[in-house]
C-alpha positions, 0 to 999 in steps of 0.5 A: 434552673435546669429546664430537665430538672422536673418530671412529665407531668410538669408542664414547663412549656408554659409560663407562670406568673411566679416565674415571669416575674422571677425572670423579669427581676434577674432571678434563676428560678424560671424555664425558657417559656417564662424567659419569653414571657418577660421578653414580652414585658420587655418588648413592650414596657422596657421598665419593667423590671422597674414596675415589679420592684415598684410592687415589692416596695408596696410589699415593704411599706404595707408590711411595714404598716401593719406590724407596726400597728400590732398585726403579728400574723400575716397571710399572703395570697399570690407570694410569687417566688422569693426575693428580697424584703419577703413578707416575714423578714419585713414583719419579722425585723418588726417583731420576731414573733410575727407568723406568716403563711404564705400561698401559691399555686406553683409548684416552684414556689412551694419548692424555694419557700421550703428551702428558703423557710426550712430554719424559721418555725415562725412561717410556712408556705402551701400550695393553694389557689385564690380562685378557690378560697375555701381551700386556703381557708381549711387547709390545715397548714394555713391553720396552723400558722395563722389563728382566725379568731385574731387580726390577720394581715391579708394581702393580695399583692401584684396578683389581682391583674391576672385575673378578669372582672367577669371572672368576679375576683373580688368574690375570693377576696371577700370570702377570706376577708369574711374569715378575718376578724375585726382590725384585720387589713387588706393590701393590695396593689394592681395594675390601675387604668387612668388612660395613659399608654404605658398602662395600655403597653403593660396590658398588651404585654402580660396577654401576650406573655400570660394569657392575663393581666389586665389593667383596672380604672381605679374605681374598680380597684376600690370595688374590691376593697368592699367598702373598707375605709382605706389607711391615708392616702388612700389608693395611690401609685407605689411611688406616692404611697406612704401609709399612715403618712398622708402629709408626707411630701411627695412627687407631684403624679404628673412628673412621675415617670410613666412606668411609675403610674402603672401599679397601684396600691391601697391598704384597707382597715376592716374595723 
């Protein structure tokens, strides 16, 4: 992307998340301050680019859950730029009649889903901020695509670390979870805190690139659930979370790799 490409008062001087990770993945879609900011990953986690995809397949396999078990409209908070296995071909290859909206607050975002969703009527994407959730909740596009009174897929995924625990976070997260009705789920993946280095590198990494990402003790990333039975196994790392699968057999956590006991993931059932 040519760095001249957008006006004044776009700041491209400094990085964003959507497009941090856009360039941590390879992508095309980022400025030379977002390029630093995986730098910085980089430097820190040289698996980085592992961790991100481990966030994407928490995507897959919550996506995958919920259109399986009759959620056919989707809101996805914090949708970062697109990629591969977006949020409605994984519910979409599912049941084509699924709706998804999409939210971010870059501008860039807003820019590619346009482009990216210009022939499918079934998804939509805004620009709007979780720190703000009553602006997502009444903005009219989300409205049109996403019926409240009808069980919603509300996911927050790969976002929550950017954000501190004194800034309450989980109050955003229960004001749109408040909005959705009955056999509505929650996902969300973060970035977990059990004492291990790696996990500390990753943090150290996002506060030198972004000015965020912190890492939660687990029980933590249970607080922000509100009290939602979670779908078996419960919260585990990406790469031992199956949904709806917990007798499946799967890597001991101790011989998963240490970039693999970053991310977390957990998948709430508001009955």
């Amino acid at each position: 992307m040519a760095d001249n490409e957008y006006g004044p008062d776009f700041d491209i001087s400094i990085p964003t998340i959507a497009r941090v990770y856009d360039a941590i993945l390879g992508g095309k879609d980022n400025f030379q301050a977002d390029r630093e900011g995986a730098d910085a990953y980089m430097k820190h986690v040289p698996n980085s680019r592992e961790v991100a995809v481990d966030n994407r397949a928490g995507l897959v396999k919550g996506v995958a859950y919920m259109a399986k078990h009759g959620i056919d409209q989707f809101l996805d908070i914090g949708a970062g730029l697109p990629t591969m296995q977006n949020t409605h071909q994984v519910a979409q290859k599912i049941n084509p009649e699924t709706k998804v909206c999409y939210v971010d607050n870059d501008p860039i975002v807003l820019r590619q889903g346009q482009a990216l969703l210009a022939t499918n009527d079934s998804t939509t994407i805004v620009t709007a901020d979780l720190r703000d959730p009553q602006s997502i909740l009444n903005h009219p596009e989300v409205n049109k695509v996403i019926d409240f009174t009808r069980p919603i897929g509300l996911m927050v995924v790969g976002l929550f670390m950017h954000f501190h625990d004194e800034e309450n976070p989980g109050d955003w997260v229960k004001a749109l979870l408040d909005a959705c009705p009955s056999g509505s789920y929650l996902l969300m993946t973060d970035f977990a805190d059990t004492g291990e280095e790696q996990q500390k590198a990753i943090e150290k990494a996002g506060l030198e690139a972004l000015g965020n990402g912190w890492v939660r003790k687990p029980e933590k990333i249970l607080a922000n659930f509100h009290g939602l039975p979670l779908v078996p196994p419960g919260l585990e790392w990406v790469s031992r979370w199956f949904p709806g699968e917990p007798d499946r057999e799967v890597p001991a956590a101790e011989d998963l790799a240490p970039h693999h006991r970053i991310m977390m993931a957990g998948l709430g059932y508001k009955a």
